[in-house]
N, C-alpha and C positions, 0 to 999 in steps of 0.2 A: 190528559192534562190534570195536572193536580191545583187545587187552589188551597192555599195556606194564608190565615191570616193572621198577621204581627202586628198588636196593639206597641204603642209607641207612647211615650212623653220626653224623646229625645233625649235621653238620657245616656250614659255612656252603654249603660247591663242590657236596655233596650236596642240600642244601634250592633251591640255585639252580639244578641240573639237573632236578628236580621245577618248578619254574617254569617253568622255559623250556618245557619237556614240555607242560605246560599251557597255554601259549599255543601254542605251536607248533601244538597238536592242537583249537583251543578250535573248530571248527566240525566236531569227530567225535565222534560216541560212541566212548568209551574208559571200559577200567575201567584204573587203576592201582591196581597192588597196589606198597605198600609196604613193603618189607623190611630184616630189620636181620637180621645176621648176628651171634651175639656166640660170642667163645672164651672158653673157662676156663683160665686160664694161673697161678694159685696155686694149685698142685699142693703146695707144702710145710704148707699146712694140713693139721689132723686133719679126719678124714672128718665132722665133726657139724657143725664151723666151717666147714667146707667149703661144707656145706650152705647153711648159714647166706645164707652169701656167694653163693651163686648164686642162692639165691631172693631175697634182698634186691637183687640186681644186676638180674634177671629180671622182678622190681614193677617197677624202675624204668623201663627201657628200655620194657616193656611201655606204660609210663601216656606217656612221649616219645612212646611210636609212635602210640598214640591220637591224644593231640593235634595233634601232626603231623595227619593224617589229617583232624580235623577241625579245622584251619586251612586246607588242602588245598582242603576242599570250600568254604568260605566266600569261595577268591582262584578257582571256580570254577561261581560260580551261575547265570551265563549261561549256559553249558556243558551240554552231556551228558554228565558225565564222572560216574564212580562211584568209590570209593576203598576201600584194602580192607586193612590190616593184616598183617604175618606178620612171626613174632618165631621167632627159632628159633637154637639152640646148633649149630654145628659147623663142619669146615671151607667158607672161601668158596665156592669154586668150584664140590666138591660139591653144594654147596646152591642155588647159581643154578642147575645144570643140573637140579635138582631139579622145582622150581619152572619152569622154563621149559617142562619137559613136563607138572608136573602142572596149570599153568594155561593151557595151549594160548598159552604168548606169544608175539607175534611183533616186540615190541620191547624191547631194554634200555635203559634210560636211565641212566649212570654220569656220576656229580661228578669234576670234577678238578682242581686246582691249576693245572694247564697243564703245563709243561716236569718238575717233581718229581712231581705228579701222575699224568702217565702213564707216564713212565719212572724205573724204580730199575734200574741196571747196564742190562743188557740186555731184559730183559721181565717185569720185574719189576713190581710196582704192581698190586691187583686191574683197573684200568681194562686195563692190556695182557697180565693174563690172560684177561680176559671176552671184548676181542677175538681172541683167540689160539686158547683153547681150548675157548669156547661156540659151540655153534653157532645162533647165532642174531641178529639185525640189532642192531646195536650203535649208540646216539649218545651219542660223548663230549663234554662240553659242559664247556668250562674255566668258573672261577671267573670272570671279567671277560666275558660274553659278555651281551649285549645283549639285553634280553625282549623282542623281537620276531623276526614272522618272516622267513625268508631271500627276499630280492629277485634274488640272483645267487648260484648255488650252483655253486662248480668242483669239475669231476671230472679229474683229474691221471689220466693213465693212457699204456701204453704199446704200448697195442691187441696185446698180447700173449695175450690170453685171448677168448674166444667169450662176448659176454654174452647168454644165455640172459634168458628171462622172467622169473625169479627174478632177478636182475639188474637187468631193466631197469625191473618194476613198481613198485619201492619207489624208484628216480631218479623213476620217473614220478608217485610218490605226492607229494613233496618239493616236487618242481615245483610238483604243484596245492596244495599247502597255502599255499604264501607267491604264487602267479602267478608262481613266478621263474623266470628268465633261467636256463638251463641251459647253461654254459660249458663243453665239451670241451678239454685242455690237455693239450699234448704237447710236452719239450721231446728236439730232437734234435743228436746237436753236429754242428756242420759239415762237407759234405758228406758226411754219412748218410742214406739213405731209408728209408720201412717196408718190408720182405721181400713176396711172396705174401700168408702169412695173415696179416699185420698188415691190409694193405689191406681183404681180405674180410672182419675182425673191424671195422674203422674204418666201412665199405660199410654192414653189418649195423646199425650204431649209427646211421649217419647214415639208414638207411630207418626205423628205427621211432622217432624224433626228428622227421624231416619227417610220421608217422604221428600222434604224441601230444602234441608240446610247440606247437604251434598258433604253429611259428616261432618261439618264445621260445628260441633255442637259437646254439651258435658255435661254430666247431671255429678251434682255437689252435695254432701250434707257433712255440714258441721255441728259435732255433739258437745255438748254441754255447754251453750254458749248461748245468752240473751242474744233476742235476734238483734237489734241493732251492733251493737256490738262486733256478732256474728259478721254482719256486712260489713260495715267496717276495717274487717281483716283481710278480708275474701276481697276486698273492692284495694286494697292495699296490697295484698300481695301477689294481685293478679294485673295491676294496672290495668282495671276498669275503665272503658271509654264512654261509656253508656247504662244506664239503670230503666230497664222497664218493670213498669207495673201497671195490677189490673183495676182500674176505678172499679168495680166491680167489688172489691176485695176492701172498702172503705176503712174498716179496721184494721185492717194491714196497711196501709198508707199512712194512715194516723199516728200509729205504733213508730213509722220510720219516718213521717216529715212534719208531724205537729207534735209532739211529742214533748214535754219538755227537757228533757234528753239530748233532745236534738242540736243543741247550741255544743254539744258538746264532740259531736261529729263533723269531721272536717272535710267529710269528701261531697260535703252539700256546696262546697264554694267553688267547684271546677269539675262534676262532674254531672252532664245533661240529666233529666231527667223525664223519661216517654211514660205519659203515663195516658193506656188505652180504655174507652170506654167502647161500650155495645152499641 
């Protein structure tokens, strides 16, 4: 049973990350839990009005989240999938890390507009807080992104880090859910090589890929090319369905989704993003 949790403020990028979720996951038992986070930010009322206004704010959202939930289970009856409510006042992030221990999650599913959606300045936006400072496997899934599952999934990386099993299970899980084509992409600029442990990190990848992905798999480098950029091409001329990356690898995440570059990249707006932690 897998548990995934979908922070929500009903929104349309929200309700379509819940979807996608859904079909992505539609030959697993999963429970989704449902959450909405709400703040109370009229503080210049008196304390009775006050009240008022939070419990009248608190029916509402409450009776959304229900329905939600059961519309949820109706785009889900083929399915094994369970669904599950939680409404709760406080800061965001606090409260995802909350929830992610107290219901043993091991997935978040976050809505996003694409390019304003997950960046405000620098790391700003709950979606590039969640990935930042929860720890826990992250897919962000822009507004415009296609309900179906991924056929070719690129992993952008700079064999800078050791992928451990925690790492590579959840690539490996991606893979069997769509049969997809698992794409290794590296770009390097001209006459540069990988070091030592780049090789032995690249080595590492490439035996337990010839191990799990049943040949569905390709290792890529593009030379002389800034890496954004680089992906940008690779993610365009390959008709990318999927982007994983390693929280692990913070400055490589940076470089491609806060970036201020980034406004300038267009496959932030319809293409998911799996971004795994340890």
């Amino acid at each position: 049973m897998k548990n995934i949790l979908v922070p929500t403020d009903f929104s349309e990028n929200s309700i379509r990350a819940l979807k996608y979720a859904q079909v992505l996951f539609s030959a697993m038992e999963c429970n989704f839990y449902l959450l909405y986070v709400g703040t109370l930010l009229d503080t210049k009322k008196d304390s009775e009005s006050f009240q008022e206004v939070e419990n009248d704010s608190s029916e509402n959202t409450k009776k959304r989240l229900n329905d939600l939930v059961k519309k949820s289970r109706k785009h889900s009856t083929e399915a094994n999938h369970f669904f599950f409510a939680l409404h709760e006042y406080g800061f965001f992030i606090p409260t995802i890390k909350k929830h992610v221990e107290e219901q043993n999650i091991q997935l978040i599913v976050m809505g996003t507009k694409g390019i304003s959606g997950i960046r405000e300045k620098v790391l700003g936006s709950n979606a590039g807080d969640v990935i930042t400072k929860v720890q826990c496997n992250t897919l962000v899934v822009p507004v415009g992104v296609e309900l179906s599952k991924p056929k070719e999934i690129a992993f952008p990386t700079d064999f800078n880090i050791f992928y451990s099993l925690k790492i590579l299970r959840p690539m490996e899980e991606m893979v069997t859910l769509g049969k997809a084509k698992f794409s290794v992409m590296n770009a390097l600029k001209e006459g540069d090589s990988l070091n030592e442990e780049q090789e032995k990190n690249k080595e590492h990848l490439l035996d337990f890929m010839q191990d799990s992905f049943e040949g569905k798999y390709g290792f890529h480098t593009i030379s002389n090319q800034k890496v954004k950029p680089a992906i940008q091409c690779f993610v365009e001329s390959r008709d990318i369905d999927m982007i994983v990356m390693v929280a692990k690898n913070l400055n490589f995440i940076q470089q491609i989704l806060f970036d201020s570059i980034v406004e300038q990249i267009s496959f932030h707006t319809k293409i998911p993003f799996y971004v795994i932690h340890e």
